[in-house]
Wavefront OBJ file of the C-alpha trace (Angstrom):
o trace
v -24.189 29.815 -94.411
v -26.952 29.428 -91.700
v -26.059 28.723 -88.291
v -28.647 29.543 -86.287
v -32.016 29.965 -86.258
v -35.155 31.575 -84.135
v -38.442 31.778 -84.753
v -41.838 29.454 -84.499
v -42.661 25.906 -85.595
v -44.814 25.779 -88.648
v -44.770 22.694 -88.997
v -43.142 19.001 -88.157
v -43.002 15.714 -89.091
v -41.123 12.407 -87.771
v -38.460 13.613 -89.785
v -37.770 17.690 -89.122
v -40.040 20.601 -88.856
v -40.117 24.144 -90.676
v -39.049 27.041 -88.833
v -40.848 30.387 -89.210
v -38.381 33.587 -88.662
v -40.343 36.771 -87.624
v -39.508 37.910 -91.303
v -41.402 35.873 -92.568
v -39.498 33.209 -94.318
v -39.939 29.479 -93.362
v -36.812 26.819 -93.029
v -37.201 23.112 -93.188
v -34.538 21.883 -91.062
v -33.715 17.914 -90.758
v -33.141 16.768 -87.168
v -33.245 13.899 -84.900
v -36.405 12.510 -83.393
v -34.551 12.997 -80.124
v -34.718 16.733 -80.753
v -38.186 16.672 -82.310
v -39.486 15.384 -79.519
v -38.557 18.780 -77.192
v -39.529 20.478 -80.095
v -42.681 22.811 -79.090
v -46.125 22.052 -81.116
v -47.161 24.054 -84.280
v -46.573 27.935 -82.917
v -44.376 27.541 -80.946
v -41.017 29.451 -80.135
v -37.948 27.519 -80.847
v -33.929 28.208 -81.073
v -31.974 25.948 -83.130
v -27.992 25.536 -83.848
v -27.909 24.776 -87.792
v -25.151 22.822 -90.106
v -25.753 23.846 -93.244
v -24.600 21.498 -96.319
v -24.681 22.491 -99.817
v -24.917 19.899 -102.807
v -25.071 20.475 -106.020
v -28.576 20.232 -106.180
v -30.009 21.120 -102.622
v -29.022 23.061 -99.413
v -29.610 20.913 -96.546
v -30.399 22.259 -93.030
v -29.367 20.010 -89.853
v -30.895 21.212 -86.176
v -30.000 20.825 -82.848
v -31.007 22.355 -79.886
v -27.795 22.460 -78.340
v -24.513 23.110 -79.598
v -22.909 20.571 -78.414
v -25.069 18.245 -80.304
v -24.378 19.862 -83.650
v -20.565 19.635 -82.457
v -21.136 15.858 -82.093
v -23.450 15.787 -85.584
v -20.035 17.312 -87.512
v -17.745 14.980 -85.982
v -19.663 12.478 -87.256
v -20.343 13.407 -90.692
v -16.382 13.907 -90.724
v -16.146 10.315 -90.671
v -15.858 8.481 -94.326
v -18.457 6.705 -95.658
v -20.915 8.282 -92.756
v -23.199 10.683 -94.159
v -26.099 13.158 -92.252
v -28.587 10.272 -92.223
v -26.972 7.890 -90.931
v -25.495 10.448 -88.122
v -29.019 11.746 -87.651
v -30.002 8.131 -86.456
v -27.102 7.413 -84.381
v -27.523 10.804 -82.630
v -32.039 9.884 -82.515
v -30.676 6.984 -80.027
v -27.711 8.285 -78.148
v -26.848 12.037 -76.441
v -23.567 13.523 -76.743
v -22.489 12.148 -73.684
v -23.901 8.753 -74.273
v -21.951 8.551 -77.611
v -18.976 9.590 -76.017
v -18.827 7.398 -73.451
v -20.143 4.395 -75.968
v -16.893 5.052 -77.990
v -14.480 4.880 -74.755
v -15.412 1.750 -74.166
v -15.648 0.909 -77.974
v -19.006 -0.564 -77.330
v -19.825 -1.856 -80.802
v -23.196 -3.897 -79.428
v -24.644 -0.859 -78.375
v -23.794 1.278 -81.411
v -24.866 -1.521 -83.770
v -28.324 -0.748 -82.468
v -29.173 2.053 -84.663
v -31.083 1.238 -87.149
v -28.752 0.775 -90.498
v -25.526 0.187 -88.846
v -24.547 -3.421 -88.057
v -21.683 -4.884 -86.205
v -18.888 -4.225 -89.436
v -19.678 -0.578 -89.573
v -20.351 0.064 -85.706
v -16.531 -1.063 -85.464
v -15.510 1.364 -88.480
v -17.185 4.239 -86.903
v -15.603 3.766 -83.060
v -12.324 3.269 -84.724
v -12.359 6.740 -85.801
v -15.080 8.418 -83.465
v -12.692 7.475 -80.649
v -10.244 9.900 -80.902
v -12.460 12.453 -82.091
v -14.639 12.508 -79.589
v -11.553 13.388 -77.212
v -10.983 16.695 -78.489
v -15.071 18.451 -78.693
v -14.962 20.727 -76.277
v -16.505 19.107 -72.734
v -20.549 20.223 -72.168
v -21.742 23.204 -69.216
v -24.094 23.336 -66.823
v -25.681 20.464 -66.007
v -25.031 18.177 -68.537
v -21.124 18.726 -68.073
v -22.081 17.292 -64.481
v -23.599 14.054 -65.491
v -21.125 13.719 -68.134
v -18.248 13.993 -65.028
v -18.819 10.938 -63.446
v -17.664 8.382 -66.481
v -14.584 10.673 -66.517
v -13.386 10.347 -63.307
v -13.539 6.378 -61.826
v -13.766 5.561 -65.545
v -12.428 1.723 -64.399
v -15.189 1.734 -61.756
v -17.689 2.780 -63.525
v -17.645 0.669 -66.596
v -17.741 -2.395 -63.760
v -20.825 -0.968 -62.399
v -22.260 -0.824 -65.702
v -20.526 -3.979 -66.726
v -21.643 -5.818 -63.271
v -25.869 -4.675 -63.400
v -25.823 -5.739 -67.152
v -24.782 -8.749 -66.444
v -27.669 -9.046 -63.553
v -29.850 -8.615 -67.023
v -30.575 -4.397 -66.393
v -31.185 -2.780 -69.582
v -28.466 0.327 -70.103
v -30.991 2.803 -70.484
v -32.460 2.458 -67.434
v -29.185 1.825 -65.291
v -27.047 4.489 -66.980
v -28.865 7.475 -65.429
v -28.639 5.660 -62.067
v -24.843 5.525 -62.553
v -24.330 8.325 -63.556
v -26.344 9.798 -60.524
v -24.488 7.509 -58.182
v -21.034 8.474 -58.984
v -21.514 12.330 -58.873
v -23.269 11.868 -55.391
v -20.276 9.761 -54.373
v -17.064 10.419 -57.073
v -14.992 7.384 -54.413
v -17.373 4.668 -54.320
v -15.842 1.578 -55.992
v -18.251 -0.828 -58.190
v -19.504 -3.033 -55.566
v -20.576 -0.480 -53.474
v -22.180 1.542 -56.465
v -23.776 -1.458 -57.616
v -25.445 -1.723 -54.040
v -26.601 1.908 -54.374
v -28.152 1.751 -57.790
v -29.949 -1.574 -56.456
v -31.347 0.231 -54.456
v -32.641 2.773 -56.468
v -34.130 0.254 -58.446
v -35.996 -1.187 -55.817
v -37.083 2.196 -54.003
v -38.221 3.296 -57.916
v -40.556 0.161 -58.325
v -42.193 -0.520 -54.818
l 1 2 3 4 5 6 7 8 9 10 11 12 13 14 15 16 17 18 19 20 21 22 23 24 25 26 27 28 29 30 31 32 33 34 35 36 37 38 39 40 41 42 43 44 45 46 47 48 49 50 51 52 53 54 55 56 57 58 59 60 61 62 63 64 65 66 67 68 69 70 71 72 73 74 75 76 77 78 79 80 81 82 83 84 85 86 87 88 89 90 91 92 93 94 95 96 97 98 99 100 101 102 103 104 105 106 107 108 109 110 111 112 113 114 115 116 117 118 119 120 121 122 123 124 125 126 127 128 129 130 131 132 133 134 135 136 137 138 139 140 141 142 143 144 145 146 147 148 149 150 151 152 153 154 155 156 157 158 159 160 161 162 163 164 165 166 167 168 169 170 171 172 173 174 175 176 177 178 179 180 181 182 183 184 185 186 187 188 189 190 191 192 193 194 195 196 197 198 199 200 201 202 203 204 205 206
């Protein structure tokens, strides 16, 4: 089974990209546009974790460039009735930490975002992704430190989330505010880091 692969883009497409090894044999590997998109241009060097699947007909190659992510993609495969496509897409829209923190608070609006899932089979997947999720093994480095602050004031920081929502900010451009917020100051309570990420906003756009 492959598991890892090095070598140069050949080629890629919205869909995955073919992997040159320096011996000379090329893989097509399936992976999410969120990966494709740090993927280096034709020629270039690139390191990918690899979930292999074999069918009865094909052999499959999945790519991530971190192995948390490929973690994540066999959790989610794991799950009945939720196959590598449909885990590709989920994990084209959200990170590993995103995802996790989307199933703690068993946000089924969000989740029903990617493309092919709707509210019914959001709910299915939570159900089970919940637990999961709980026992992959926490990120390094600096994505373990964004990932920190959700899992510390959890309560705190689902109001601050909860609160700038509701002032009509879209997620994606709070969350990273948030998340910035709360490992600057772990104690600050959700009115105070609402005030902070206000400010962010406002020091951002003028």
């Amino acid at each position: 089974m492959i598991g890892y692969l090095q070598g140069k883009v050949l080629s890629a497409t919205d869909k995955g990209l073919v992997v040159l090894t320096p011996g000379g044999v090329g893989y097509e590997v399936a992976a999410p546009t969120s990966v494709l998109a740090k993927v280096p241009g034709r020629g270039g060097d690139v390191e990918m974790y690899i979930h292999t699947q074999v069918a009865e007909k094909a052999i499959d190659l999945f790519g991530f460039l971190e192995a948390d992510d490929l973690e994540l993609f066999r959790t989610l495969i794991s799950i009945d009735k939720l196959g590598p496509k449909k885990a590709l897409a989920i994990l084209s829209m959200f990170d590993a930490e995103h995802l996790r923190e989307i199933a703690f608070r068993e946000d089924v609006t969000m989740l029903s975002t990617v493309p092919g899932i709707g509210p019914k089979s959001a709910k299915q997947i939570l159900w089970h992704l919940k637990d999961k999720v709980k026992k992959l093994s926490p990120t390094t480095g600096k994505r373990a430190s964004a990932a920190s602050a959700p899992q510390g004031p959890q309560g705190e920081y689902l109001d601050t989330l909860a609160g700038l929502k509701g002032l009509g900010y879209a997620e994606d451009e709070i969350r990273p505010m948030i998340l910035e917020t709360f490992e600057a100051e772990p104690d600050l309570d959700a009115a105070g880091a609402i005030r902070a990420v206000l400010k962010k906003i406002n020091a951002a756009r003028s």
